[in-house]
C-alpha positions in Angstrom: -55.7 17.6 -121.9 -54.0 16.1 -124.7 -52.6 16.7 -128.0 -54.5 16.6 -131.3 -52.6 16.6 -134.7 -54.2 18.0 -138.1 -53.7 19.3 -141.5 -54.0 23.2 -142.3 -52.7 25.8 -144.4 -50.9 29.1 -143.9 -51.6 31.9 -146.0 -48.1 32.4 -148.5 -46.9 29.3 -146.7 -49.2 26.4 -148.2 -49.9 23.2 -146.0 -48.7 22.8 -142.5 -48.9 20.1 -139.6 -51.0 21.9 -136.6 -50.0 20.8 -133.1 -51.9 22.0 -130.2 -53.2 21.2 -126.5 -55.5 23.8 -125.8 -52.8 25.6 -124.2 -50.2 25.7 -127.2 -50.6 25.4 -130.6 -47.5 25.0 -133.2 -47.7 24.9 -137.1 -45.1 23.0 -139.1 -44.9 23.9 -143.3 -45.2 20.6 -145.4 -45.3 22.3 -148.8 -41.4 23.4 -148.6 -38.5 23.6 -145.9 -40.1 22.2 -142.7 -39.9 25.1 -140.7 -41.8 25.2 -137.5 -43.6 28.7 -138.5 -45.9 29.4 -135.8 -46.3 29.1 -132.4 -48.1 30.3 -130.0 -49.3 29.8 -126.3 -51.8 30.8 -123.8 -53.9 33.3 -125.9 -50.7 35.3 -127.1 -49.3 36.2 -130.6 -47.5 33.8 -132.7 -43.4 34.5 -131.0 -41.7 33.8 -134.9 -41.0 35.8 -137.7 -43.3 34.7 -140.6 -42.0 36.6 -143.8 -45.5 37.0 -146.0 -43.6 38.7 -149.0 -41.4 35.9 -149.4 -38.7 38.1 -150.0 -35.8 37.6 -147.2 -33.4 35.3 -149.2 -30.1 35.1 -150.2 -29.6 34.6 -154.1 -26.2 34.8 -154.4 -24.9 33.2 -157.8 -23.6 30.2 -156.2 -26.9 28.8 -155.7 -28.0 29.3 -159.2 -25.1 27.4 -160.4 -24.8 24.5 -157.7 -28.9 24.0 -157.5 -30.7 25.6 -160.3 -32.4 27.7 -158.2 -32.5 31.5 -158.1 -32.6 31.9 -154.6 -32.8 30.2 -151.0 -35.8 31.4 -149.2 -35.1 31.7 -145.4 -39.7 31.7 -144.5 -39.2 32.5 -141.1 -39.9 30.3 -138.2 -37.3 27.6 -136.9 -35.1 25.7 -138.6 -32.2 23.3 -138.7 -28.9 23.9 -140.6 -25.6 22.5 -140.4 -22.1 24.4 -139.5 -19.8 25.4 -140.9 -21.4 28.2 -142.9 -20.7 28.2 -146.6 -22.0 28.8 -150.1 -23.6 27.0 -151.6 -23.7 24.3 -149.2 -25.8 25.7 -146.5 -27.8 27.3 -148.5 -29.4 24.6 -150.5 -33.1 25.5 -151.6 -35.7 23.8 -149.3 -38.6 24.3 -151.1 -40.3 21.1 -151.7 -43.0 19.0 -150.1 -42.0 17.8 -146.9 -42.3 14.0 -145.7 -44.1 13.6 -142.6 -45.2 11.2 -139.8 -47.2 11.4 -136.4 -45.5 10.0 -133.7 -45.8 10.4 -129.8 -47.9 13.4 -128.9 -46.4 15.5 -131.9 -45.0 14.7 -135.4 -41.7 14.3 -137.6 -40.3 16.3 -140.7 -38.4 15.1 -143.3 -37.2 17.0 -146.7 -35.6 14.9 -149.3 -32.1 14.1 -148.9 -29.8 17.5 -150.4 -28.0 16.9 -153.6 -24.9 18.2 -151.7 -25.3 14.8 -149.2 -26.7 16.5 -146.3 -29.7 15.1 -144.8 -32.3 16.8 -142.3 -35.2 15.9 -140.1 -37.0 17.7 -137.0 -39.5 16.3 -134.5 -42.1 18.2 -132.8 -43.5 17.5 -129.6 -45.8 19.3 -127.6 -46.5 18.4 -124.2 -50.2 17.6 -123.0 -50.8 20.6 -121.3 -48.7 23.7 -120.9 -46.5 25.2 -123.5 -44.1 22.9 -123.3 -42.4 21.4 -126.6 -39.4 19.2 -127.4 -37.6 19.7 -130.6 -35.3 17.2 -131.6 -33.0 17.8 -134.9 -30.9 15.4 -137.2 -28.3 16.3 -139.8 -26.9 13.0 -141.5 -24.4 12.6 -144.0 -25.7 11.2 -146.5 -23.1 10.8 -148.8 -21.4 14.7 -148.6 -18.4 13.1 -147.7 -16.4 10.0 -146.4 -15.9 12.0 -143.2 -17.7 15.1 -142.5 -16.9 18.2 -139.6 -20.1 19.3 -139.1 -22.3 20.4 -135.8 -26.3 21.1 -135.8 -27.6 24.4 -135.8 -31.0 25.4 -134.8 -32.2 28.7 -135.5 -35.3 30.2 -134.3 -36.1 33.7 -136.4 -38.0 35.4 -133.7 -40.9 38.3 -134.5 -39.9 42.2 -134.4 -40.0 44.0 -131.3 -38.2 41.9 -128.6 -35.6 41.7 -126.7 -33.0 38.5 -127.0 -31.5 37.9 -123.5 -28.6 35.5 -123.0 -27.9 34.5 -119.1 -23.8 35.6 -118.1 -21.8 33.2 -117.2 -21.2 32.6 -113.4 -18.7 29.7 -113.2 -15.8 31.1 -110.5 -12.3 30.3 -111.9 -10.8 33.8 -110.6 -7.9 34.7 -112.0 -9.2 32.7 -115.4 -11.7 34.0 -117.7 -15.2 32.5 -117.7 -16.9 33.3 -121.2 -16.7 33.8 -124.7 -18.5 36.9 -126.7 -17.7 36.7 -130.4 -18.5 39.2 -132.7 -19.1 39.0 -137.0 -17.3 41.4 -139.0 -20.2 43.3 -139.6 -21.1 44.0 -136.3 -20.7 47.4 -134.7 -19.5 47.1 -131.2 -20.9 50.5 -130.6 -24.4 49.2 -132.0 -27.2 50.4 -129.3 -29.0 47.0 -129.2 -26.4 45.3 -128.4 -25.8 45.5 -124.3 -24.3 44.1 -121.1 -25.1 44.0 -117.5 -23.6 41.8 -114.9 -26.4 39.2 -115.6 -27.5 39.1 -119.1 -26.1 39.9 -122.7 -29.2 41.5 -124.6 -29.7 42.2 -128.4 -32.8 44.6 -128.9 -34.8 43.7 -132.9 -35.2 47.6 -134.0 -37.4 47.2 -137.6 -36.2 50.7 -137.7 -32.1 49.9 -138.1 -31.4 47.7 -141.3 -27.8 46.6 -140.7 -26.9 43.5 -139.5 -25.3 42.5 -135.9 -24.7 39.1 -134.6 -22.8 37.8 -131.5 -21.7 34.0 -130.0 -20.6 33.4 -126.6 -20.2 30.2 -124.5 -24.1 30.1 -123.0 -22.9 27.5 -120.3 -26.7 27.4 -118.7 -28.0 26.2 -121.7 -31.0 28.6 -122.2 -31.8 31.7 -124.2 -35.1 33.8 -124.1 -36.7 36.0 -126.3 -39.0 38.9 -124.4 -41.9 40.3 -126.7 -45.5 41.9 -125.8 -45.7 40.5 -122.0 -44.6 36.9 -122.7 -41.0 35.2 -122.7 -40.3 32.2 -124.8 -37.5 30.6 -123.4 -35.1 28.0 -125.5 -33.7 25.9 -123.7 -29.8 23.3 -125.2 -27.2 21.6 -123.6 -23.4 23.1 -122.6 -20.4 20.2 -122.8 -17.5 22.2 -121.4 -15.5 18.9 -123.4 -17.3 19.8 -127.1 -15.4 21.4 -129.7 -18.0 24.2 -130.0 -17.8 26.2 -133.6 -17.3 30.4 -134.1 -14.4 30.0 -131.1 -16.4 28.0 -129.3 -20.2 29.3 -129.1 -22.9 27.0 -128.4 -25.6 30.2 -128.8 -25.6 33.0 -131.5 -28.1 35.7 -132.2 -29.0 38.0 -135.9 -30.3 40.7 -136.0 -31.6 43.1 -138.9 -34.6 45.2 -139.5 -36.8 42.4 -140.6 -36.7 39.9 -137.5 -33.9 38.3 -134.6 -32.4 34.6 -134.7 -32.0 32.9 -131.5 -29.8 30.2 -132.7 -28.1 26.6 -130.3 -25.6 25.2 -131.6 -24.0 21.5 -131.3 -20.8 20.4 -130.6 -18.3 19.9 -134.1 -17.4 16.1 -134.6 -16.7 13.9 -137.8 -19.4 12.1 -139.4 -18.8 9.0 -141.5 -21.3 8.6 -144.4 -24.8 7.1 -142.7 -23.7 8.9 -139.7 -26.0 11.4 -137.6 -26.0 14.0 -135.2 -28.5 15.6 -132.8 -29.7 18.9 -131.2 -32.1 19.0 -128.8 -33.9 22.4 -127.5 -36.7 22.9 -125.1 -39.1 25.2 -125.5 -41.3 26.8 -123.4 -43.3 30.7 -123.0 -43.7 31.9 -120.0 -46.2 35.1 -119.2 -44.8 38.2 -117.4 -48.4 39.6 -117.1 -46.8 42.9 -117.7 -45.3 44.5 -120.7 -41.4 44.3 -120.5 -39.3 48.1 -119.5 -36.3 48.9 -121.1 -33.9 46.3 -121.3 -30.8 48.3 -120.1 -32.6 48.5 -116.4 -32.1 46.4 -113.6 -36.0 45.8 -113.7 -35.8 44.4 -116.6 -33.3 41.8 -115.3 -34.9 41.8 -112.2 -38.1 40.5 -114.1 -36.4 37.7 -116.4 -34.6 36.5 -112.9 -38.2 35.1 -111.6 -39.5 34.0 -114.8 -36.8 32.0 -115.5 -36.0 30.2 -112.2 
């Protein structure tokens, strides 16, 4: 097979970069943010949230008065952002057209430089058969500041329905602790789909519970998956037990609400001199159970995400 690159558009989302192999197919917006908005593999549905009403946002008056802009729009899909999280900074307004150039069997995004000195750009690359894809992210300083403490954040709004599961760590340093879970403020530790067993942390996306929950930990395997409709997509991001990790030291984080679920990697934290750059990378991949998922709080369930994932 091999990997064919073309222009189409996305109903509420305008133009976007289609990647596909006959196995996979991924669509990239040009008109505003990039986000990767779509994608989709062996026949299934498309694994990201896409929000058609244009409505999830934050417009908090900070934006108004840093940017001009009412609101920032968050779209859906996957995108890259920069720690530590902060208005207005983080949310700057991504909402024009897009640069964009093919490269080697997939294509690169770049949005115009920030006002606030941050700079983005995402590569896409899909492999020539499978489901396979490479996404490599860059946040530069581009003027923010002389010296900037920053680490790049990739977060993948999922579709309603799923299940988020995060492997436990397994590192033996008896009588020392092994892991990190972290918990926002808003998050109830009581909250039903949010649960443990001895092999996987799992956050259930309920469209039916509006309030937020998010947790961190220290995801030392370097892999998150997301198990929706008899498929898994798997993320995959590296673990440096030496990085200074942010959120007390998480290099994975996952949202939740009513309208979708972030699977989010996360850098290491290190200083930045103007021109400077950092990278993320994540591997992506689905992978088909051939069966619809059971309850996530059984051992079948983790028996089944044990041989997918391998």
């Amino acid at each position: 097979m091999a990997v064919f690159i073309k222009l189409t558009e996305l109903v509420h989302m305008g133009r976007c970069v289609e990647i596909s192999n006959g196995d996979a197919q991924l669509l990239v917006t040009i008109d505003r943010g990039p986000r990767i908005i779509s994608y989709k593999a062996f026949g299934g549905e498309n694994f990201f949230f896409v929000d058609d009403t244009l409505s999830v946002c934050s417009d908090d008056k900070t934006i108004k008065e840093a940017y001009g802009k009412d609101k920032y729009l968050m779209l859906g899909g996957h995108r890259i952002w920069a720690t530590p999280e902060r208005l207005p900074d983080t949310y700057y307004p991504d909402d024009v057209p897009v640069e964009w150039e093919e490269i080697e069997n997939g294509a690169r995004f770049t949005p115009p430089a920030q006002s606030n000195g941050i700079a983005y750009s995402i590569s896409v690359q899909l492999e020539e058969s499978g489901a396979g894809v490479k996404v490599t992210q860059t946040v530069t300083n581009n003027g923010h500041k002389d010296s900037w403490y920053t680490a790049p954040w990739g977060i993948t709004q999922v579709r309603k329905g799923g299940v988020a599961v995060v492997p436990q760590n397994t590192r033996d340093d008896s009588p020392l602790a092994n892991r990190i879970i972290v918990y926002w403020p808003y998050a109830d530790m009581n909250d039903d789909r949010f649960s443990v067993s001895s092999r996987y942390i799992k956050l259930r996306q309920d469209m039916g519970i509006n309030r937020s929950f998010k947790f961190g930990c220290n995801n030392e395997t370097g892999w998150c998956g997301y198990a929706v409709a008899g498929q898994l997509f798997v993320k995959k991001f590296s673990f440096d037990a030496n990085a200074d990790y942010p959120d007390y030291g998480c290099n994975f984080e996952s949202y939740t609400d009513a309208n979708s679920l972030e699977v989010e990697a996360l850098g290491g934290q290190m200083a930045i001199a103007k021109g400077e750059s950092v990278t993320l990378v994540e591997n992506w991949d689905v992978v088909c159970a051939h069966q619809q998922f059971p309850d996530e709080k059984t051992e079948e369930f983790d028996d089944i995400i044990d041989k997918l994932v391998k």
